[in-house]
N, C-alpha and C positions, 0 to 999 in steps of 0.2 A: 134562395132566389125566389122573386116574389113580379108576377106582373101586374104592376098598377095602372090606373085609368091617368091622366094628366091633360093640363093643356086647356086655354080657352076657347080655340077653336074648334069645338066639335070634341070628342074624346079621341083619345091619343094610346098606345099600352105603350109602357115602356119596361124593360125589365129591368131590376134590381140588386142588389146582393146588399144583405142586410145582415150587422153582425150582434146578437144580442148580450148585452150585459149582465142582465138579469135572470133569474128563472120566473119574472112574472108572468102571468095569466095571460093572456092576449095583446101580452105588451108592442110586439112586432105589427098586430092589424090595428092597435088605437093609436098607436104612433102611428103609420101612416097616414087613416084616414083624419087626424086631428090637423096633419100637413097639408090635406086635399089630393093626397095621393090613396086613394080607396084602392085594396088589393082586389084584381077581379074574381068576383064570385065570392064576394064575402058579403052573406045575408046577416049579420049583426050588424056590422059599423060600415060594411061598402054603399057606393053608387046605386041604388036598388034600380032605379030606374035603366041605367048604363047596364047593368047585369042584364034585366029585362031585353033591354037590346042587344046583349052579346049574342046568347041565347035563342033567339030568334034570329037572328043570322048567323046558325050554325055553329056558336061557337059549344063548347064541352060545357056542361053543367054542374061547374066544382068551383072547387074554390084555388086559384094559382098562387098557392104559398105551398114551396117546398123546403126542406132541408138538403140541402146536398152535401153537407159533410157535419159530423156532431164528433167532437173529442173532450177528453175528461183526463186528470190524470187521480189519481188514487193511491194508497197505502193500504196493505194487505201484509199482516205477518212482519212490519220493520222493512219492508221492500217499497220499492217507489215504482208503478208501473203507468202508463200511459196506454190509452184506450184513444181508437178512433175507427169512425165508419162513415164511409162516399155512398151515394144512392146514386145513378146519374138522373141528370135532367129527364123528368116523363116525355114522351112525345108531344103531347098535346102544346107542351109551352114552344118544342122548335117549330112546329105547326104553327104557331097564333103570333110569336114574339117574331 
């Protein structure tokens, strides 16, 4: 789950749930910000300036990209098992979203 910035009128958060394909590299924050949806608090590829303003109006000083559940499944010894782990939502995103 991820809160990005949006919208013409003035900035906007809206929250997301984003499911990735890939294991690549900061594929989830260049994919947004390349859509114009800048995840907040992302000092690479985010809204530098919108960050600036979150921040100074009190919002938390991170970046809102979270994982809330990660699953894999694997072979071990000719066995088939599946692996999976929930985090819940931090407070800060039911606070802000």
């Amino acid at each position: 789950m991820t809160l990005v910035r949006s919208g013409s009128d003035g900035p906007r958060i809206s929250m997301i749930r984003l499911e990735p394909r890939t294991g690549r590299s900061h594929q989830l924050r260049v994919q947004c910000a390349k859509r114009g949806l800048p995840i907040v608090g992302d000092r690479t590829y985010g809204d530098f300036a919108a960050n600036r303003g979150f921040a100074r109006g009190g919002g938390p000083r991170r970046m809102f990209l979270h994982s809330l559940e990660v699953g894999l499944d694997y072979e071990l010894g000719g066995r088939a098992f599946a692996f999976s782990a929930r985090a819940p939502l931090p407070a800060e995103f039911e606070r802000v979203g």
